[in-house]
C-alpha positions in Angstrom: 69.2 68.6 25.5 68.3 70.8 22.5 70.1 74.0 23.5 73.5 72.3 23.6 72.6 71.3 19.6 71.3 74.8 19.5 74.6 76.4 20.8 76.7 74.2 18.7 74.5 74.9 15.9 74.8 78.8 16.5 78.7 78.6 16.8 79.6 76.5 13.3 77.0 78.5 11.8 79.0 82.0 12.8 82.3 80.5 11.9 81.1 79.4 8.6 79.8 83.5 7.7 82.7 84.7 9.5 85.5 82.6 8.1 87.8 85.4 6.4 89.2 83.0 3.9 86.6 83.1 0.8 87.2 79.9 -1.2 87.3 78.1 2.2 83.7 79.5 2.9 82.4 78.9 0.0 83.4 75.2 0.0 81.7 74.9 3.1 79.1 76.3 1.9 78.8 74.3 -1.1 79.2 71.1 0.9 76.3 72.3 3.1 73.9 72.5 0.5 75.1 69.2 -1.5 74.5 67.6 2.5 71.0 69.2 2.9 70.2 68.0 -0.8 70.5 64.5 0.2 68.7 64.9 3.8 66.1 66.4 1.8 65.7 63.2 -0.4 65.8 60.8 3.0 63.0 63.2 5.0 60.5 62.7 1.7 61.3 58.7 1.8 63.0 59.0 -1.6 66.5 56.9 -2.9 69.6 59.8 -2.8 70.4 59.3 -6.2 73.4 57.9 -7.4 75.3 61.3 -8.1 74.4 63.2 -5.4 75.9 60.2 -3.4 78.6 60.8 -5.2 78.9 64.4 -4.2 78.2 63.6 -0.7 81.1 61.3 -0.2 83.7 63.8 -2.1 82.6 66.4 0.9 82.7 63.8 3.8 86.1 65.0 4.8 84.7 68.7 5.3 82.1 66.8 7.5 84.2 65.2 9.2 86.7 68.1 10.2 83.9 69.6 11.2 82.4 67.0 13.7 86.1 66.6 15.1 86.3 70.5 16.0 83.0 69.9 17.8 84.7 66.6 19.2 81.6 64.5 18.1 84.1 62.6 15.2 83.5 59.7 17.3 80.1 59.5 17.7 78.1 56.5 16.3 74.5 57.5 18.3 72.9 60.9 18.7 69.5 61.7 20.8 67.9 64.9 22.2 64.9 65.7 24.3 63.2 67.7 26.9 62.0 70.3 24.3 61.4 70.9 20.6 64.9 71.5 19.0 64.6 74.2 15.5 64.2 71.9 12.6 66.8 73.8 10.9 69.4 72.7 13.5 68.3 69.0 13.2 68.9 69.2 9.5 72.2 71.2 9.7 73.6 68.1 12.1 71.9 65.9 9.7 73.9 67.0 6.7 76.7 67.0 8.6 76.4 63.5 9.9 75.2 63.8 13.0 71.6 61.8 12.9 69.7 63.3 15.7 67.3 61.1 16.6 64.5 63.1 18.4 63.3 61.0 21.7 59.8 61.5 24.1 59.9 61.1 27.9 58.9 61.9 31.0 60.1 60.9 34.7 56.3 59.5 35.1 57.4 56.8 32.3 60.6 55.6 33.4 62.0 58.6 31.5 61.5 57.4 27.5 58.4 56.7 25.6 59.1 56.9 21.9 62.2 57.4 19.7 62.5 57.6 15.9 63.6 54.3 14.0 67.5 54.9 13.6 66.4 53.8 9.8 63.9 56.4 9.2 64.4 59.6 10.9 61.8 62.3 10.6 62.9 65.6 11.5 60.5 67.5 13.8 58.7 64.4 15.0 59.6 62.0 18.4 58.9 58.9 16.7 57.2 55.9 17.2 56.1 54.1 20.6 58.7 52.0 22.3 57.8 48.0 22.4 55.3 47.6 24.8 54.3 51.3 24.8 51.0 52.1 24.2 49.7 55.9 22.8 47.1 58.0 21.7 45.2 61.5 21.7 43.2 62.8 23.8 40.0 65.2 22.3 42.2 68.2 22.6 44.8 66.5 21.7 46.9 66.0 24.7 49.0 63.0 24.1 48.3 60.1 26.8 50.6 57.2 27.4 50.0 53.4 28.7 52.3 50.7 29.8 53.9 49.0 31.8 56.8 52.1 32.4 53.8 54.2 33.8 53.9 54.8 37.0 52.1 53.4 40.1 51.4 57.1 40.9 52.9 60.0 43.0 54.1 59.5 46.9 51.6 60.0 49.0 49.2 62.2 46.7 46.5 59.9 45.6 44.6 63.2 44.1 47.0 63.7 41.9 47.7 60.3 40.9 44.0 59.9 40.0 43.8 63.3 38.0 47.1 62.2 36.1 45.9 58.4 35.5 42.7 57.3 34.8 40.7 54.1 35.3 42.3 52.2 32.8 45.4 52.6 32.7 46.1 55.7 30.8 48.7 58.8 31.7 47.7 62.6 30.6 50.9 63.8 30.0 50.4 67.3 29.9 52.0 67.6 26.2 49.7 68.3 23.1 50.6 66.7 20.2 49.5 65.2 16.5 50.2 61.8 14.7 51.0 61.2 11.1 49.9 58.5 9.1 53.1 56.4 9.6 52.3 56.6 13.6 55.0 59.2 14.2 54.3 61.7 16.8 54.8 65.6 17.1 54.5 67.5 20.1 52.9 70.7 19.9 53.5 72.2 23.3 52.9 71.7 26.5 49.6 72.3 26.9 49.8 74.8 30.3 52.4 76.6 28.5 49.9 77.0 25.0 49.0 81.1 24.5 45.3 82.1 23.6 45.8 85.3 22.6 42.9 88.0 23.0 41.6 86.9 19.9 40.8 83.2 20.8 44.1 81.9 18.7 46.0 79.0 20.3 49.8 79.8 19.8 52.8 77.3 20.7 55.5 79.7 22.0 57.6 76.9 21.6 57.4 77.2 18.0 58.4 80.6 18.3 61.5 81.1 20.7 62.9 77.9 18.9 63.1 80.2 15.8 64.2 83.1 17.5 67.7 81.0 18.6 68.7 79.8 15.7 69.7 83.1 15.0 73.7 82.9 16.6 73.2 86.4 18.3 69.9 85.2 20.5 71.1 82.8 23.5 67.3 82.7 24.7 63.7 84.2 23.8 60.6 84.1 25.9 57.1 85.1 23.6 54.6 86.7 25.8 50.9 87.1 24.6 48.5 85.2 26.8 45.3 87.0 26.5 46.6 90.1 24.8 46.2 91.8 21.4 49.5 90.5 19.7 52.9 88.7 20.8 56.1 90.1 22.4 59.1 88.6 23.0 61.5 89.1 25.8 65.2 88.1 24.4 68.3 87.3 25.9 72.0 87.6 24.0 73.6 84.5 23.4 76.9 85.1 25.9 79.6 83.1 24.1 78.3 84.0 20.1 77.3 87.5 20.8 80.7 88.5 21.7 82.3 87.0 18.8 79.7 88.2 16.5 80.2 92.2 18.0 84.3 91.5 17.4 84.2 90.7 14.2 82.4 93.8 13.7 84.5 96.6 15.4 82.6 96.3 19.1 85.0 94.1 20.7 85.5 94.2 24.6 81.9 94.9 25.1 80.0 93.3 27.9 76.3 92.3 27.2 74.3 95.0 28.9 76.4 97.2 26.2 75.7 94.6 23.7 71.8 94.6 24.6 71.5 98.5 24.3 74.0 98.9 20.8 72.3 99.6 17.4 74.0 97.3 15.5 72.5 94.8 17.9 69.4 95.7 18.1 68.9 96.2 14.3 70.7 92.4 13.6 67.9 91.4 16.4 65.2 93.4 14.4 66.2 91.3 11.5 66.2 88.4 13.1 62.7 89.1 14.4 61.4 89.7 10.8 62.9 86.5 9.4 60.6 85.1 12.0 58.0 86.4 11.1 58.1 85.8 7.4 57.4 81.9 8.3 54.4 81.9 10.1 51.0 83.5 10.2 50.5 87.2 11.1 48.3 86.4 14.3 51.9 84.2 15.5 54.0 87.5 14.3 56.1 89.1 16.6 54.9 92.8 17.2 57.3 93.8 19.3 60.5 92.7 21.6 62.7 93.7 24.2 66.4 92.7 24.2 67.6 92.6 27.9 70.7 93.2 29.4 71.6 90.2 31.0 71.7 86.4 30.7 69.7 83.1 31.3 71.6 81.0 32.3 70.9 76.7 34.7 72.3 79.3 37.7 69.5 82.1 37.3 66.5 82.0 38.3 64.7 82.1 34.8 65.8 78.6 33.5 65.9 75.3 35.1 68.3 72.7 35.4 67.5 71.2 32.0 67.8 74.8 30.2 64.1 75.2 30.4 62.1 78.4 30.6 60.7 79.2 34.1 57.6 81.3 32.4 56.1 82.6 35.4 59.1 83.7 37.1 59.9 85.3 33.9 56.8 87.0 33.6 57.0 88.1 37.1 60.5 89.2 36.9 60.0 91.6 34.0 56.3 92.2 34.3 57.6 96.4 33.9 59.4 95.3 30.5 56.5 93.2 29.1 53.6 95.6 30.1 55.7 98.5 28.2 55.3 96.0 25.4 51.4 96.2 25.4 51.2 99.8 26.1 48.6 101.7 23.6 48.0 98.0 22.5 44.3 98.9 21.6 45.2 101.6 19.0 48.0 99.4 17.6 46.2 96.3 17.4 
């Protein structure tokens, strides 16, 4: 599922900054940017050329330590689903050599719908249809799914069934997504889970917390703003690379409730935050956040089994925290 990537992603990324030994970094570095290069080149459906190959294969063996210290050295197939994973973590694995291939699925289609060609990867989409799959849009743009891995329906709740399929065949599945040209699909967000803000704006808060992790210091991020005058964010410290990233810096020993409520945190968060912010429009901005003390973990109540958000136990849970958020929201909005 995307937050293992995410995690893994989070933990290379903070021993690459934090590696004390400069010309070791650097190389790193410099075989980062010579792998993004050529994952650049295969996303726009352009030939690598020929010296850039070159470079790519003189840096392999960086690569490949790396993948062994993650024990993936041996891996030949990579998928992820469930939930959008941060395009910047697909390409990092990408120019590594891991070639996450981003998969589509639900338990009402015998679990898998689409999958990108292992030939032609593109980052931030699911792919194409499976053989024998059959998709398309609905007018708000809720993707809908026939075939024969639908369904006969739900035990005993032929209500349901009949709101979920129609006459002919067809599945609502509940995400909202767009197609491409080529027939690759992109989901948007689940289309409960879609904010319209005060203003009328439809927001993906997807989009949003998938940003906000990236960052090594965030573990998880829920963005509020469902019929109010600008987004929040409630944010949770990532327990395994906020300690790290608090040692290196003189703070070792400290739990994460002291983590949470430390400057230095809360100004790296801040920054975080703004870099946010700086890639997307000012009505999906982040106004303000709150960084809480504990964790999210499968085990608490705020996630579920697969690592996803529980937002309305969430918003129940730390209704005090959010509505702090939105106080004086009139004169600030």
């Amino acid at each position: 599922m995307p937050r293992i990537w995410e995690k893994l992603h989070a933990g290379l990324t903070s021993a690459i900054s934090n590696e004390p030994d400069e010309q070791k970094r650097r190389m790193v570095l410099g075989a980062l940017e010579i792998g993004r290069a050529v994952v650049a080149h295969e996303q726009r459906g352009e030939p690598v050329p020929a010296d850039l190959q070159q470079k790519r294969a003189m840096v392999e063996p960086i690569f490949a330590a790396i993948r062994a210290r993650i024990g993936l050295d041996r891996t030949r197939y990579t998928v992820t689903g469930a939930a959008p994973t941060p395009r910047e973590v697909l390409e990092f694995f990408h120019a590594i050599g891991l070639r996450i291939n981003e998969v589509w699925g639900m338990s009402e289609i015998a679990v898998m719908g689409t999958r990108n060609p292992p030939d032609r990867v593109k980052i931030g989409s699911i792919g194409t249809a499976l053989p024998g799959v059959e998709l398309r849009l609905a007018a708000d743009g809720e993707l809908q799914v026939r075939g024969g891995l639908v369904m006969r329906g739900y035990y005993k709740e032929p209500a349901k069934t009949a709101e979920t399929i129609d006459a002919d065949g067809w599945l609502s599945t509940g995400d909202i997504a767009a197609v491409d040209a080529d027939g690759y699909y992109t989901i948007v967000d689940r289309k409960k889970e879609l904010i319209i803000t005060a203003g009328g704006k439809n927001i993906s808060p997807a989009n949003l917390e998938g940003l906000l992790k990236a960052h090594s210091l965030i573990g998880q991020a829920c963005v509020i703003g469902d019929n109010r005058a600008y987004l929040t964010a409630l944010i949770v410290l990532d327990g395994q690379n906020a300690p790290a990233w608090a040692a290196a810096r003189g703070m070792a020993g400290q739990a994460i409730a002291e983590l949470a409520a430390h400057p230095e945190v809360a100004a790296e968060v801040a920054r975080a935050v703004a870099a946010v912010n700086e890639r997307v429009s000012r009505v999906e901005s982040i106004r303000k956040w709150t960084i809480l003390p504990g964790e999210w973990t499968a085990e608490s109540e705020e996630l579920t089994p697969t690592l996803k958000l529980k937002r309305r136990v969430i918003v129940h849970k730390y209704a005090a925290a959010i509505e702090a958020m939105y106080r004086n929201a009139d004169a600030e909005s």
